[in-house]
N, C-alpha and C positions, 0 to 999 in steps of 0.2 A: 633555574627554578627560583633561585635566593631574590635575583632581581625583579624576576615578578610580583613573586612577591614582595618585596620592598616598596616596588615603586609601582601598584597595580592601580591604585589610584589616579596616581597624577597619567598615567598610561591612557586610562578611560578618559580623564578630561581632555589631556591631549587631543586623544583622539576623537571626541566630539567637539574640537575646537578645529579640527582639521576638515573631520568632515563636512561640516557647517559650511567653511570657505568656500570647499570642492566644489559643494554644495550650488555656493553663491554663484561660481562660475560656471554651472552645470545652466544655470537659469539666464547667466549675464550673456552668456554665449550661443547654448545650445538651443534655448528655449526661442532665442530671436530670431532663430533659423526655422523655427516650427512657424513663427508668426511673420513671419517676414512680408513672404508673399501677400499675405491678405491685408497687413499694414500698404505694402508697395502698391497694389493692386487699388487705394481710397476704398474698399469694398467695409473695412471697418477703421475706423481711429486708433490711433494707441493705445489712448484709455481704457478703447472695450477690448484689446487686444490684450493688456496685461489683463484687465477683469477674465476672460476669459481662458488663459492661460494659467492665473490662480488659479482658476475652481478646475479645469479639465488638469492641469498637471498633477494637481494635487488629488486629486480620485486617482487619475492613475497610478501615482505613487503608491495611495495608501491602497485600492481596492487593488490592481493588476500588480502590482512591486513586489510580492511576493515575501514568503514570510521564511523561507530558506531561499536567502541568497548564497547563488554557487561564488561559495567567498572569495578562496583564491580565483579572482577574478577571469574565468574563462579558461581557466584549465592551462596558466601559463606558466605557473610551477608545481612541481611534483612536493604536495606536504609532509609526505613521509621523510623525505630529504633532513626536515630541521627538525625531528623528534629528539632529537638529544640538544638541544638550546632553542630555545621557542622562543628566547627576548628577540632572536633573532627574526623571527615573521614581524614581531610587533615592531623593531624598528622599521622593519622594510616598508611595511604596512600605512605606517605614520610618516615615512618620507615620501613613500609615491604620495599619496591624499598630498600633502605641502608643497611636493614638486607639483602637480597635474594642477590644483591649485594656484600655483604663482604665473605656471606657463597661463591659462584661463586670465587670468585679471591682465596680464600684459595686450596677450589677443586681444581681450575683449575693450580695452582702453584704445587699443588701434582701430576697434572696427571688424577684426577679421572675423570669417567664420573659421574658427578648426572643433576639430572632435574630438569630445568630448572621453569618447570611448575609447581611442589613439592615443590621446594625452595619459591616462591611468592606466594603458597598457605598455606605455613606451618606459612608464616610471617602473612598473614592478618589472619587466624586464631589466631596468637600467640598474633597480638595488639586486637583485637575482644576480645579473655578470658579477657586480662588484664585490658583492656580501659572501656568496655561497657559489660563485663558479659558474661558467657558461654551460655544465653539466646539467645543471638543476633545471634549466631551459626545456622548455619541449616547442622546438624550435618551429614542428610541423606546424603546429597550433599558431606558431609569428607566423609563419609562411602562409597561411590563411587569409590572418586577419590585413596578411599584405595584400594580398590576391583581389579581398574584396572592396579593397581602396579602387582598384579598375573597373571592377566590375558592377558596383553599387552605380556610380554614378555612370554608366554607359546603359547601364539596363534602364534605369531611371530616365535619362535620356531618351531613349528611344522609346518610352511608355509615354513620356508626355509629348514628344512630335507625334508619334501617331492621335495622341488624343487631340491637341490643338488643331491635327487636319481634320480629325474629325466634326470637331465643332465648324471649323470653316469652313468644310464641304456641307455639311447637313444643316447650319444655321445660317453662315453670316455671307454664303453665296444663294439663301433661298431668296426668291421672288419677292416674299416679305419677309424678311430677319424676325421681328417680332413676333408673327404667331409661329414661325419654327423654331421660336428660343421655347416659348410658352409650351409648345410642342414636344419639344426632347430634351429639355432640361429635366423632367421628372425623373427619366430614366439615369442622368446622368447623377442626380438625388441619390435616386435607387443605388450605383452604383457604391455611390461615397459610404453610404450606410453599410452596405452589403462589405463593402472590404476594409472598414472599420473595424464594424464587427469580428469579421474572421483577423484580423490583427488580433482584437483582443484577445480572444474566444481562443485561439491557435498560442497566444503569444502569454497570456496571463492570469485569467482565472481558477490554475489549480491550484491555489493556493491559498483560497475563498471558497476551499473545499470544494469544488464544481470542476471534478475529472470529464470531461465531455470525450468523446471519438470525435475523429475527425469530419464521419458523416454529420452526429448530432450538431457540432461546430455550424455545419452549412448549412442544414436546414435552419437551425435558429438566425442564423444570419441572414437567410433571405429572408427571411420574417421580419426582424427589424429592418432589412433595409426598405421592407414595404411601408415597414409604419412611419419609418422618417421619410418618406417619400410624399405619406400622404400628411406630415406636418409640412413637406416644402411647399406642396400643393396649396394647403390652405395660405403658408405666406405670400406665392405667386400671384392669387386669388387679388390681394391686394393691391398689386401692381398695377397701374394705371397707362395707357400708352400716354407720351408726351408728346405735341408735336412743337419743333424746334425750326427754326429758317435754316440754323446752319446744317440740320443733320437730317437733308431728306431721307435716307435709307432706315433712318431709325437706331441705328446702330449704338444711340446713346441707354433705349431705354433696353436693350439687349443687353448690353453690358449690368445695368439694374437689375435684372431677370438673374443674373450671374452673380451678383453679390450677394442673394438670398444663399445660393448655393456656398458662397466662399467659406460664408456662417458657420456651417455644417463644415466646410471640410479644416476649419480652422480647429473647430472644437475637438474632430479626429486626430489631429496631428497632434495636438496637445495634451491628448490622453493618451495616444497608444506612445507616444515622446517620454511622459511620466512614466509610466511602467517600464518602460525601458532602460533610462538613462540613469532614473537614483540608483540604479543597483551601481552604476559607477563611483559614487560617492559611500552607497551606504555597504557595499561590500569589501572591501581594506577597512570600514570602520566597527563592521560584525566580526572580522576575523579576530580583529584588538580585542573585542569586549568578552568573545566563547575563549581567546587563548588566556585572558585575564583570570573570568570567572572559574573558568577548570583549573586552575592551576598551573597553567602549560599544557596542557592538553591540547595538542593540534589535529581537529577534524577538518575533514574534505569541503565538508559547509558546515556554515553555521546557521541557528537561529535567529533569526536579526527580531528583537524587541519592540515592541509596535512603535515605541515615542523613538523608536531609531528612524522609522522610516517618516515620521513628523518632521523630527529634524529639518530629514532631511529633503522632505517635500518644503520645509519652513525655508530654506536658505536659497532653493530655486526660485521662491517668488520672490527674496529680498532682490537677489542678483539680478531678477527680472526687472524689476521697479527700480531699482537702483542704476542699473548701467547697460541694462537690455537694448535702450533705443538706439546706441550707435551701431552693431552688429545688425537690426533690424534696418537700419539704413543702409548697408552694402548689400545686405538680400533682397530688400523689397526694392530696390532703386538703381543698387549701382549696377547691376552685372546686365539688367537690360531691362525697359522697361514697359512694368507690368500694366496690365490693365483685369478686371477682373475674369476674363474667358478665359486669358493668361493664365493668372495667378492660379486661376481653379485646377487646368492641367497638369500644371506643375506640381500643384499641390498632392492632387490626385494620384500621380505617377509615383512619389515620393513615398504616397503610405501606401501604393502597392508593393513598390520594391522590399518595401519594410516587412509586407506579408508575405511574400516569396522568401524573402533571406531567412525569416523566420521557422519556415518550416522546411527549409535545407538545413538551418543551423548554422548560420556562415555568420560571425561578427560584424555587422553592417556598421555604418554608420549614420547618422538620422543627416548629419550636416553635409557627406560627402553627396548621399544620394539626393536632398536636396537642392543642393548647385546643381549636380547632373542633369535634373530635373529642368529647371528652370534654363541649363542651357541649351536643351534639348528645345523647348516651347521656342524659343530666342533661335534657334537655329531653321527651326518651321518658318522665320519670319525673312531666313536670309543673312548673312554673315554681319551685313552692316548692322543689324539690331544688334548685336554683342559688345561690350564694350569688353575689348581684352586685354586695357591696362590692369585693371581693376581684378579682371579673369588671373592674368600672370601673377598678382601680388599674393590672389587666394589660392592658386597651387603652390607658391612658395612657400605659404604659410602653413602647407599643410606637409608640405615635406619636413620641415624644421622639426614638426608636434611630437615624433617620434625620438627624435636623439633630445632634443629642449628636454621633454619628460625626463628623459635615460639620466642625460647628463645633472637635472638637479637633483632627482631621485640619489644618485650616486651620493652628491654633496650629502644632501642634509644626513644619507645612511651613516655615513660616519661619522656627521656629527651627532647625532643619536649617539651612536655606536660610542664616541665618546665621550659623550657625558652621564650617562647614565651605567656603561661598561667596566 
């Protein structure tokens, strides 16, 4: 209690200097995986790629991020455990955010995708064995979030082959491509909206006071996805056929018809991404500031304080703008490449999985099912569209994300531990 008090201060700055980082790499990394696609796919620029990634991550954060974060991150240690030394969560706490952090800027300086969610659970795992005993582990809950490392991305996968064949059989094998794009792109509109929606709606509104059932959730979701369907409609409206010498089938301005759509499904990933991903940054940084303010006092959640979740909405977009565009280069380009029918599927698949995993409960991750996703569309095309050096480097990368966490989390606990001890 002495040291909390003592050093409760420098404790909170720490840890909004940590979280901030986490933060940075929540945006440098995780965020470039949301946009990737639609960058890969020329459907939008960079520029409007990070513009829109500011504004949608940042609604998500602040509207769907929630105002009780389940702080001990996911239910990976038992908090009763450390009632009798509480400095002890708070170092833990401020070495994972430094560990998941340093792993993040390394990845994200190389390029790779890893997750975001993996990296901050492999840390409090990794100060948990070291700090307070492989006891304090609730191993079932690891055994999960290991489960759905296979699972995220093979579901994801197989949602966007089937989608990609679906556009190919119903659009880009019609007699005319062009009025079957004009033709079933609305519904494909419809869809983006509709299970947008139910992400959010399922995944993040009660905490903006709006308890829904799971019925109201849907009805209100088919409603919006009617209403953005009939904003695709009015963009569509505008589309003009083009004719080209090199591209009788049309095939170019189909792809056009598809980048109205990618719009929409970029702005999806990037919100229901924000509601999701700051609680990775902002929950290790709520648990520091309720163990600080109480005194020691260790709750199951905490309160997280509105300028917590600014923060930590403020450090995704820096990490975005700042070091976003190399991670957006091995998504949107390396692993195979997009075009926007593509990039849509993929996309598409990515925040369905994210709606399913949500309402089983299963700790997905936004970056795993992502790739799955995209190599799933890339594999509708036939093996040789995959480029699988690239593939090999991003499963190595994400095997490492776990013990990398564990093992700096480890370090910096004890050196917390002592210097402040």
């Amino acid at each position: 209690m002495l040291i909390i008090a003592q050093h409760g201060e420098i404790f909170i700055i720490l840890a909004c200097l940590f979280g901030f980082f986490m933060a940075w790499g929540v945006g440098a990394n995780d965020v470039a995986n949301a946009m990737g696609t639609s960058v890969g796919s020329k459907a939008i620029t960079i520029k409007q790629a990070i513009l829109i990634a500011v504004i949608f991550e940042f609604l998500g954060a602040w509207l769907a991020g929630g105002e009780v974060t389940n702080t001990i991150r996911k239910g990976i240690i038992d908090p009763e455990l450390l009632q009798g030394d509480p400095q002890l969560l708070v170092y833990g706490m401020l070495a994972a955010l430094l560990a998941a952090g340093t792993w993040l800027l390394v990845a994200s300086m190389k390029g790779w995708p890893v997750s975001t969610t993996h990296s901050i659970v492999g840390a409090i795992v990794g100060f948990a064995v070291a700090g307070l005993g492989p006891a304090t582990v609730d191993w079932g809950a690891v055994g999960k979030i290991a489960a759905s490392w296979v699972v995220s991305p093979l579901l994801a996968g197989t949602i966007g082959f089937v989608l990609f064949k679906s556009v190919h059989h119903l659009i880009f094998e019609d007699a005319n491509p062009f009025t079957a794009a004009k033709r079933y792109v609305p519904g494909y509109v419809f869809l983006v909206g509709f299970i947008v929606s139910m992400v959010t709606l399922t995944k993040g509104l009660s905490h903006v006071g709006l308890d829904l059932t799971f019925n109201q959730s849907l009805l209100l979701s088919i409603l919006l996805g009617l209403v953005i369907m009939g904003i695709g409609l009015i963009m569509q409206r505008r589309i003009k056929f083009e004719h080209n010498a090199n591209d009788h089938f049309g095939y170019a301005n189909v792809e056009r018809v598809f980048g109205v759509l990618m719009i929409f499904t970029a702005c999806a990933m990037a919100f229901a991404h924000g509601s999701n991903d700051v609680a990775n940054a902002v929950g290790p940084l709520a648990a520091v500031i309720s163990v600080v303010q109480t005194g020691g006092e260790i709750g199951g959640s905490a309160l997280v304080p509105w300028w917590v979740l600014v923060l930590g909405g403020g450090g995704i977009v820096v990490g975005l703008v700042t070091y976003g565009h190399k991670v957006i280069a091995t998504v949107g380009t390396g692993i195979t490449e997009l075009t926007p029918s593509r990039g849509f599927a993929a996309t598409l698949a990515a925040a369905t999985t994210v709606v399913l995993a949500s309402g089983t409960g299963l700790p997905i991750s936004t970056t795993h099912t992502l790739v799955g996703a995209i190599l799933g569309v890339g594999l509708a095309r036939g093996m040789a569209a995959l480029n699988l050096r690239v593939i090999g480097t991003i499963a190595a990368s994400w095997l490492i994300t776990l013990p990398a966490g564990a093992g700096l989390a480890i370090l910096f606990f004890f050196m917390f531990k002592g210097m402040f001890g």
